[in-house]
GUTI-837139 format. One record per residue: residue number from 1; x, y, z of N, C-alpha, C in turn. Coordinates in steps of 0.1 Angstrom, whole numbers, plus 5000, padded with zeros to 4 digits. Atoms other than C-alpha are relative to their C-alpha. Layout:
# residues N
[NUM [X Y Z] [X Y Z] [X Y Z]]
...
This chain:
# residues 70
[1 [4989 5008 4995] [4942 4896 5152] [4996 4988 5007]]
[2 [5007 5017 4997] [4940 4861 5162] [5005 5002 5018]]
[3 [4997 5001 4982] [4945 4859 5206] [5011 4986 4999]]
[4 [4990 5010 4999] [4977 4844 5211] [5003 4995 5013]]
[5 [4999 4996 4988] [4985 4830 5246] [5018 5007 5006]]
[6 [4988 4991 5001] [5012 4853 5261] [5013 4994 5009]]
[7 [4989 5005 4996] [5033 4828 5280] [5003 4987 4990]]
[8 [4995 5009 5008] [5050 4800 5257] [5009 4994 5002]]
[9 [4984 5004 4998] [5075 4775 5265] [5011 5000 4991]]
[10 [4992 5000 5011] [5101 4786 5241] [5020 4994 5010]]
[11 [4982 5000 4991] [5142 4777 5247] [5004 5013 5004]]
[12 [4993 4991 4998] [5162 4793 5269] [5015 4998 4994]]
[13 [4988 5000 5004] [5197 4802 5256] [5007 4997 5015]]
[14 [4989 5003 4990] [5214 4807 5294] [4997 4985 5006]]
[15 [5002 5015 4992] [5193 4774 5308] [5006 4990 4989]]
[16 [5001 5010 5007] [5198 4756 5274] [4988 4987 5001]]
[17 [5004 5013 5000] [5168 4738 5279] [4985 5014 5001]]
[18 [5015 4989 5003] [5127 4753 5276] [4996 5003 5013]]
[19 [5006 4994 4983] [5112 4775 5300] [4987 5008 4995]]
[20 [5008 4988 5001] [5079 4793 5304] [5003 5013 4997]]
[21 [4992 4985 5004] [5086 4827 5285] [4987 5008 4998]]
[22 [5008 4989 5004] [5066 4860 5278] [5001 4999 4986]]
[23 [5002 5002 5012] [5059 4861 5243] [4991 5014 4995]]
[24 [5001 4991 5005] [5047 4889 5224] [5003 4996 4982]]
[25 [5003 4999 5012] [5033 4897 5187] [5011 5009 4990]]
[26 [4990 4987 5008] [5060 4920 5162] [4986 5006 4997]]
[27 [5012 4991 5007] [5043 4947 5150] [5003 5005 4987]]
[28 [4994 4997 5013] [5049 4957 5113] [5006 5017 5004]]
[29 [4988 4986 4997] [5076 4992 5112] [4995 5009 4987]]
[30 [4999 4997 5010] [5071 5019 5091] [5009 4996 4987]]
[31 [4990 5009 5016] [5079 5013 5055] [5007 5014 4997]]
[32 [4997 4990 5002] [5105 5036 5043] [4997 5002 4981]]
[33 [5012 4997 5015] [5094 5053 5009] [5010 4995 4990]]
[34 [4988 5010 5007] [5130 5043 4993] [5002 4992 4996]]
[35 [4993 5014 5001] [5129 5010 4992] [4990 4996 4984]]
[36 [5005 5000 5015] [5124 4996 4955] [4982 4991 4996]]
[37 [5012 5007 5001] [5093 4977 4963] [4987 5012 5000]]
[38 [5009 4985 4998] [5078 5013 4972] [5001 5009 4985]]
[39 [5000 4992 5008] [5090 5031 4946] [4993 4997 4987]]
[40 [5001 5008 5014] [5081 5003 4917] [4983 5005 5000]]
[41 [5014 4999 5001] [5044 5006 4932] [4993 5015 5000]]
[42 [5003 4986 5006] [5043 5045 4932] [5005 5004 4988]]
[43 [5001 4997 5014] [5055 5048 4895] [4991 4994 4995]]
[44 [5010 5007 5000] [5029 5021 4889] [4985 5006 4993]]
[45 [5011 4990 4997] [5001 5046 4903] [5001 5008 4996]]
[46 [5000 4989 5004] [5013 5074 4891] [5001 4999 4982]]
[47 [5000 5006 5013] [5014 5056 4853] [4988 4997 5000]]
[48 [5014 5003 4997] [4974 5042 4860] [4993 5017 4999]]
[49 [5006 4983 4998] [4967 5076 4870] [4999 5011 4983]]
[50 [4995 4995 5012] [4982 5093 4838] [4990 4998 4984]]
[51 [5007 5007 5012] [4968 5068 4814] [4982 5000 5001]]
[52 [5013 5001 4996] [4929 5072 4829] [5000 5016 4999]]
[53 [5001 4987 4999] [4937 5108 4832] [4999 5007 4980]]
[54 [5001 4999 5012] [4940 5110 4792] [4990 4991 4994]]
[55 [5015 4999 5006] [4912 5090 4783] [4986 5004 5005]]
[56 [5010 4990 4994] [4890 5113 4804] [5003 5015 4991]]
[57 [5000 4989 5002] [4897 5145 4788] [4995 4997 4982]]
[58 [5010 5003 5012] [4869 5150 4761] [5004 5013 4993]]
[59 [4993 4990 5008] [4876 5174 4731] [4981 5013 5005]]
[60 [5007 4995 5001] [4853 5209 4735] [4984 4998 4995]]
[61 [5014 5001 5007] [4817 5211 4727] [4993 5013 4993]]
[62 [5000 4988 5004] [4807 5232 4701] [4986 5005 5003]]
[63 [5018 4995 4998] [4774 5251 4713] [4997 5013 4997]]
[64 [5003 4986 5001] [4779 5283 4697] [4988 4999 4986]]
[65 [5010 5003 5002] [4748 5289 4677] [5006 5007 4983]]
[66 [4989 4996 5015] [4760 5293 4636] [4993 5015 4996]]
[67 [4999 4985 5003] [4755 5329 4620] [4989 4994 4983]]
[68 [5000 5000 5011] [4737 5313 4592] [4984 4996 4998]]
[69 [5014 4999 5003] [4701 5316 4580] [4997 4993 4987]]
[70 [5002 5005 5017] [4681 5294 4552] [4989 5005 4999]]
């Protein structure tokens, strides 16, 4: 995070005119899992996943030893 200083002259509404103020950074809020930006990026992942997960699965290997003599 970048060091901001924590007093700022911003406007006052009751003076109508700027005053030295306290100031303070927001801090980001949890995200709730509902919202469609969430959900678009967990079907996404769960589609990536799927499609990586099927070209991993290799067919058996045959290593049984044949019955058959020349």
């Amino acid at each position: 995070m970048v060091n901001v200083p924590k007093n700022r002259k911003t406007y006052c509404r009751k003076c109508g005119s700027h005053q030295s103020c306290k100031v303070s950074q927001y801090k980001k809020s949890k995200e709730s899992p509902f919202a469609q930006g969430r959900r678009r990026y967990d079907m996404k992942q769960i589609w990536v996943w799927w499609i990586n997960k099927a070209n991993f699965q290799k067919e058996s290997k045959d290593n049984k030893k044949s019955g058959f003599k020349a």
